[in-house]
C-alpha positions in Angstrom: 129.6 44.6 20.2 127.3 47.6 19.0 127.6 51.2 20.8 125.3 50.4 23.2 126.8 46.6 24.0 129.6 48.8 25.3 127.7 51.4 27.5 126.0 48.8 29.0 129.2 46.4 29.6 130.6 49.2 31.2 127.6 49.9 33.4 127.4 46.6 34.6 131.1 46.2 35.8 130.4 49.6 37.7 127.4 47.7 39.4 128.7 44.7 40.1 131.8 47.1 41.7 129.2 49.2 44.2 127.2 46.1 44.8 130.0 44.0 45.9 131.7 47.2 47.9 128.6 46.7 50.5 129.1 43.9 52.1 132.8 44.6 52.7 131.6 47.4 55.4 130.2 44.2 57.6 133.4 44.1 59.4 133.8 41.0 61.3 132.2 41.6 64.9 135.5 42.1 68.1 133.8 39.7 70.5 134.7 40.7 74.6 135.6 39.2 77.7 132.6 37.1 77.8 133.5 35.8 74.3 130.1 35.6 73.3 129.9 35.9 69.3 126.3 35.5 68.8 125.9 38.6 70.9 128.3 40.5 69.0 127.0 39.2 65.8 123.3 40.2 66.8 124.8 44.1 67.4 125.8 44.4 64.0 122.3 44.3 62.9 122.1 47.8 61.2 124.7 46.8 59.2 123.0 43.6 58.0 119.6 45.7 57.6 121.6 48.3 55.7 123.3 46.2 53.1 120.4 44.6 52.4 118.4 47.4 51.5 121.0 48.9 49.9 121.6 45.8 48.2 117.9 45.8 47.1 118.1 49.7 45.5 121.1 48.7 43.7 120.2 45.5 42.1 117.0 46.3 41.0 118.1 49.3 39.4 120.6 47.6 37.8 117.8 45.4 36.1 116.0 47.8 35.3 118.7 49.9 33.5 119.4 46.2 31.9 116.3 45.9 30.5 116.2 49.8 28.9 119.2 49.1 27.5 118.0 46.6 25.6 116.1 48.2 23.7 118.4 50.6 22.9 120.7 50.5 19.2 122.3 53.3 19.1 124.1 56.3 21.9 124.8 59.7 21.7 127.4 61.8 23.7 124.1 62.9 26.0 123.1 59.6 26.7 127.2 58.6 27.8 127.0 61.7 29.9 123.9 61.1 31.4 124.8 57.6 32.4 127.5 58.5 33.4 125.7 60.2 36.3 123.5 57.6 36.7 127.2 55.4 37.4 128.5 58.1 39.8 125.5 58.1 42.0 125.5 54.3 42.2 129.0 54.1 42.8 128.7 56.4 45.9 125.7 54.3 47.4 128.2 52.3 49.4 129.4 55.6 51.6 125.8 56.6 53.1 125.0 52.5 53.7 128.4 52.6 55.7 127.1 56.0 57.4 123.7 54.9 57.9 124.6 51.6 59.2 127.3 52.9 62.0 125.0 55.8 63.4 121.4 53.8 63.2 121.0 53.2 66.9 121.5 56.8 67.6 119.9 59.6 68.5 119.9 62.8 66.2 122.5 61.7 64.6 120.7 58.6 62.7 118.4 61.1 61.3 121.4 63.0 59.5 122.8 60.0 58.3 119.5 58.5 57.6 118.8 62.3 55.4 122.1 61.7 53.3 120.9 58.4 52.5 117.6 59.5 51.0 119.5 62.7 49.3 121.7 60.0 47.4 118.6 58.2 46.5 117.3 61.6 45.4 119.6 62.4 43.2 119.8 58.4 42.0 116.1 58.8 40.7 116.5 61.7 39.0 119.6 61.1 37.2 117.2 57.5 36.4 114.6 59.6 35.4 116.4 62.3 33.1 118.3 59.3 31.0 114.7 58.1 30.2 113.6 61.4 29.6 116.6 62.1 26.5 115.9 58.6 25.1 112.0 59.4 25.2 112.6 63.0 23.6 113.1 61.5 20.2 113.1 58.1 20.1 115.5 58.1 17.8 118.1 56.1 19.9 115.7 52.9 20.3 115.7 49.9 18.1 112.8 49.4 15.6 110.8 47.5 18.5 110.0 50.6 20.6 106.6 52.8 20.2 108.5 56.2 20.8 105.2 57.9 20.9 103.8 55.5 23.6 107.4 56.2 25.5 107.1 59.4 25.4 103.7 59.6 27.2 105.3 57.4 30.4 107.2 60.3 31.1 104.9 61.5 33.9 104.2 58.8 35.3 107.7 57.8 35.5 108.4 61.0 37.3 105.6 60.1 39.9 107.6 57.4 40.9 110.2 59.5 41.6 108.3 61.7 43.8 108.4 59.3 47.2 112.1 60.1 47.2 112.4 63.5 48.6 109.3 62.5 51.1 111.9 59.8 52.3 114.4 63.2 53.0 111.7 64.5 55.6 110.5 61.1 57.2 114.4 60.8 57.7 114.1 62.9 60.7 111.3 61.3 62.5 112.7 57.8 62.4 115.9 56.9 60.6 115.1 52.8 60.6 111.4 53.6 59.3 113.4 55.7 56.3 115.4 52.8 55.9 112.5 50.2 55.6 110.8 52.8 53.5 113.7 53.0 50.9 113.3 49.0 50.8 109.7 49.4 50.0 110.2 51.5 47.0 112.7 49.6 45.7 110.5 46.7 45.9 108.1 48.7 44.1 110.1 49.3 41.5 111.5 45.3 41.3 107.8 44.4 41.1 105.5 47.6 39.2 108.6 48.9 37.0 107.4 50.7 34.2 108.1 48.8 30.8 109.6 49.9 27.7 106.1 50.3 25.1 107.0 48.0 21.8 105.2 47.9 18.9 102.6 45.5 17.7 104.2 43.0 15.2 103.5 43.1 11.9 100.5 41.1 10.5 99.1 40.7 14.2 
């Protein structure tokens, strides 16, 4: 396995950790006097709605740092660090889906939960955003396949992307489910328009 083999083997065990970690704050649903189940199962729908968005931002992400890292031969101390950020932020996803999920149906306090939320996807996208921008500075960490030049000149639009984030930190507290359904969409977005890695042209095309 080459330096990055490793980085990324160690990335996806940390995924697979976070990703699993969701579903285990569904806690099975105390059903009352009346002993009606569907009832209590059909209250727990914030927690449903929440894992599966959170579900979404994780999975996708971790296909997408799948296919970068495909590309890429060779890793530096910067890039470890870096994704090691990227790890840390993803790790702690399951926290504000657990938050988000218990204080939904509230009042003021959905939209607080609902603001962490967003922060943590914040700061997600940008620690995203500066691991592309380090293997983009150079190049020099792809494999022979990548046009660092044309990588390089994604770099804005890449930040774009990032830029419905923070507007996901304000619409928080108007309506925490429309922040949650919101969070789904861009991750959709980023399942279905993600930016790909430019290659070259083979030789003798």
């Amino acid at each position: 396995m080459n330096e990055s083999g490793r980085v990324e083997a160690f990335s996806d065990g940390v995924f697979a950790i976070a990703i699993t970690l969701l579903i285990l704050e569904i806690k099975v649903p105390e059903v009352g006097e009346n002993g009606d189940l569907w009832r209590a199962l059909g209250a727990q729908w914030p927690s449903y709605a929440a894992y599966v968005v959170s579900f979404l931002v994780i999975g996708i992400m971790w296909i997408n740092h799948h296919q970068l890292f495909s590309y890429v031969k060779r890793v530096d101390r910067t890039l470890m660090f870096l994704n090691l950020l990227v790890l840390m932020v993803v790790a702690a996803v399951p926290w504000p889906t657990a938050m988000l999920a218990a204080y939904l149906r509230e009042d003021r306090t959905s939209h607080v939960a609902a603001a962490v939320y967003s922060l943590v996807m914040v700061v997600m996208a940008y620690t995203f955003q500066a691991l592309w921008w380090h293997l983009t500075r150079t190049g020099h960490l792809f494999d022979e396949r990548v046009d660092a030049p044309a990588a390089r000149a994604t770099r804005v639009r890449f930040a774009l992307g990032s830029l419905a984030y923070p507007v996901t930190v304000g619409l928080a507290f108007v309506s925490a489910p429309l922040t949650l359904a919101a969070h789904a969409l861009i991750a959709l977005y980023y399942g279905y328009n993600q930016l790909p890695v430019p290659t070259r042209e083979p030789a003798g095309s």
